[in-house]
PANU-739663 format. One line per field, with one value per residue (C-alpha): residue number from 1; x, y, z. Coordinates in steps of 0.5 Angstrom, whole numbers, plus 500, padded with zeros to 3 digits. Layout:
BEGIN
num	c(NUM/...);
east	c(X/...);
north	c(Y/...);
up	c(Z/...);
//
This chain:
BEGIN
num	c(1/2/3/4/5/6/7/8/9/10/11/12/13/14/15/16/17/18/19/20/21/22/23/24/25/26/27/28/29/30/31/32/33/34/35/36/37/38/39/40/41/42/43/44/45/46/47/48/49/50/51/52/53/54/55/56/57/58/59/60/61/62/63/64/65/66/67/68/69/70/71/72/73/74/75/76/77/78/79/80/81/82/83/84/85/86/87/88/89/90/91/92/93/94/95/96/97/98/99/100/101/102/103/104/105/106/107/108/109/110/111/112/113/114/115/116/117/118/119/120/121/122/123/124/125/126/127/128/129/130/131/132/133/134/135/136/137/138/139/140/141/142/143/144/145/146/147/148/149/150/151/152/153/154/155/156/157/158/159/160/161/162/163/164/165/166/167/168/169/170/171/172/173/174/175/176/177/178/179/180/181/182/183/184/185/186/187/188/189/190/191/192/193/194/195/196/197/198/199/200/201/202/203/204/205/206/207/208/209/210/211/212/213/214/215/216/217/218/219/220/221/222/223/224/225/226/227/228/229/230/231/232/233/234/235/236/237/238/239/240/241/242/243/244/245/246/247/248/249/250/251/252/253/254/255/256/257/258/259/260/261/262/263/264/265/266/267/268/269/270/271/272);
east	c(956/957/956/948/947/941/938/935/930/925/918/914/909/901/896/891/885/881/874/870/872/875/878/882/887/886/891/896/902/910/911/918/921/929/931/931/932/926/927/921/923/922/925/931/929/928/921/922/926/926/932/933/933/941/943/945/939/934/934/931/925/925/923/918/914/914/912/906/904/904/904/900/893/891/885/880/879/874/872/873/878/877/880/874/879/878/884/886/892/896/899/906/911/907/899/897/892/885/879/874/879/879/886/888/895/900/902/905/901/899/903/910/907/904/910/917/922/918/918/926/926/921/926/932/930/927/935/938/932/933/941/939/935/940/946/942/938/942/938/932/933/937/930/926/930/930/922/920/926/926/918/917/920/925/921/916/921/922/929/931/929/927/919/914/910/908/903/903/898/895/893/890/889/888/884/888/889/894/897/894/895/904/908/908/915/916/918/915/918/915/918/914/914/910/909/905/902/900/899/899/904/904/901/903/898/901/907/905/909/908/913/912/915/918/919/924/924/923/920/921/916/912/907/903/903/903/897/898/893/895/893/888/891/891/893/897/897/895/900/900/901/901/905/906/910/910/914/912/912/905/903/898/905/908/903/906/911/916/912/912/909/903/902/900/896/893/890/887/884/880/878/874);
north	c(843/836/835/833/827/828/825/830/829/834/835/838/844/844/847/845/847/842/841/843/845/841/836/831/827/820/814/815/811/812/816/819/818/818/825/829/836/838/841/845/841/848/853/848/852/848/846/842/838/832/832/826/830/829/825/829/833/827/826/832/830/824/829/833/826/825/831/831/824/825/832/837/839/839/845/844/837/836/843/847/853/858/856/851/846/840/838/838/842/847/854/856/863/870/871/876/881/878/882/877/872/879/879/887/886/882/876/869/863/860/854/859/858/852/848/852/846/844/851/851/845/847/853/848/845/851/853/847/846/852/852/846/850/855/850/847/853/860/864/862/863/870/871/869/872/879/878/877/880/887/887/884/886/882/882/877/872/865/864/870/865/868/865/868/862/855/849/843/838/832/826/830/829/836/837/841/848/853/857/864/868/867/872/871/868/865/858/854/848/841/836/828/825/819/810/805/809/808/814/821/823/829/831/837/835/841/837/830/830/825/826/821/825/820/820/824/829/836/838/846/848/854/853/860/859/851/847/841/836/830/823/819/816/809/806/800/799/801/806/809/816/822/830/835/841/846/852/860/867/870/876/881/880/886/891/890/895/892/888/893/899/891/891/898/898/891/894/901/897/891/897/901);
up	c(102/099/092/090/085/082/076/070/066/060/061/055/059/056/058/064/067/072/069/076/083/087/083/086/082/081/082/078/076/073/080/081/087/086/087/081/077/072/067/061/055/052/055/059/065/072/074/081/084/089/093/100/106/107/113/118/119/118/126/125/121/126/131/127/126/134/135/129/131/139/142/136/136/129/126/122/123/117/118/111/110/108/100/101/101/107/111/117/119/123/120/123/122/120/119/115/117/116/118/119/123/127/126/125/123/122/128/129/129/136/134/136/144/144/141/141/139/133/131/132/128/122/121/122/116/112/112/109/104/101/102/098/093/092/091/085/083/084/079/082/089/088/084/090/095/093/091/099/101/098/100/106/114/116/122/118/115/118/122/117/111/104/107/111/113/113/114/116/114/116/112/107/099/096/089/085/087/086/092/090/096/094/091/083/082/089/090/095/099/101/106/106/112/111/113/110/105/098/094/097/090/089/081/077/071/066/066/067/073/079/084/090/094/099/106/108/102/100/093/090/085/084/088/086/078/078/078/083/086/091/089/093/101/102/108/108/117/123/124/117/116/111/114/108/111/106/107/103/102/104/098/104/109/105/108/114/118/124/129/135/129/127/135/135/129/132/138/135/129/135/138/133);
//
């Protein structure tokens, strides 16, 4: 793998909570754009990291979009889920059991039938990102690796990457949240693919952190113990779009046994 050349820089940790639910971010200026390493100006440990996509696997990107934009059905448009967040999106790689959905058992989004190269594609990209990850992070991809691996069946990970599942989401500014449902110390990895877009950054408030988050780029941070927002969308043409991939590993999935074992407990549990 090439050399990445990415500029560092220090940020200083405080702490934060949203002063009510739902709260969005405001507009916000001083984004970072260019690929860069953050470290905890403390502690000198890697905070995120916004890297360009490389070349060679942008006409990948480029698919992606096509796909997003022309083929995909979309959920909850305008439909709360169940976090009480408004977006609207579509759920990839492993489910994990979820009685009031009648899910008994783990299983794989739907999205894997409907739209079988995305889901070649979306696993494509988890590769090279967390390779990525892991060339400018080791510690933390081995930490994340063994957390996710040594719990979950290898069954349940995307194309044999230390992630289970993943959503994609479309035009959405979500308020602040954190991603709870994640294994504590797993990292979560988010690729931007937008047009004619202004705002759409994504803000880390604990750390006074905007990151632009470009077209084309991926940004790891801890998406589990990080407070994160995205700023208001405003669309500067006709064809303007927003599209967030987020890649994660799922706490409850380490409940699961083998496909064939979730199978079975599947059809006994729905048939009580």
């Amino acid at each position: 793998m090439p050399k990445i050349m990415t500029e560092i820089i220090e940020a200083s940790y405080k702490n934060w909570k949203p002063s009510r639910k739902k709260l969005h971010a405001p507009n916000l200026e001083n984004k970072v754009d260019q690929d860069v390493i953050v470290l905890d100006k403390e502690h000198q440990t890697i905070v995120a990291i916004q890297l360009s996509l490389s070349d060679d696997k942008k006409p990948i990107s480029r698919e992606i979009e096509k796909i997003l934009r022309h083929s995909m059905k979309w959920d909850n448009g305008g439909v709360s889920r169940l976090s009480g967040i408004i977006a609207s999106n579509r759920v990839f790689g492993t489910l994990a059991p979820e009685k009031l959905r009648k899910r008994y058992g783990c299983s794989t989004a739907r999205l894997y039938q409907e739209q079988p190269t995305l889901n070649k594609l979306l696993i494509e990209i988890a590769k090279h990102g967390f390779d990525l990850f892991a060339s400018l992070d080791p510690h933390r991809a081995k930490s994340h690796t063994k957390i996710v691996t040594d719990q979950v069946h290898p069954d349940w990970l995307l194309g044999g990457t230390p992630f289970t599942s993943g959503i994609i989401n479309n035009w959405s500014a979500l308020p602040y949240h954190k991603d709870s449902g994640n294994f504590t110390g797993s990292w979560s990895m988010m690729l931007s693919l937008r047009k004619n877009l202004a705002g759409g950054h994504l803000h880390l408030p604990e750390y006074d952190l905007v990151f632009g988050v470009p077209n084309n780029s991926i940004l790891f941070f801890n998406g589990q113990e990080l407070w994160h927002g995205v700023t208001p969308l405003v669309p500067q043409k006709k064809d303007a779009y927003r599209f967030s991939i987020v890649w994660y590993a799922k706490n409850k999935i380490k409940q699961c046994g083998c496909r064939a074992k979730e199978t079975q407990r599947s059809a006994i549990e729905a048939s009580r």
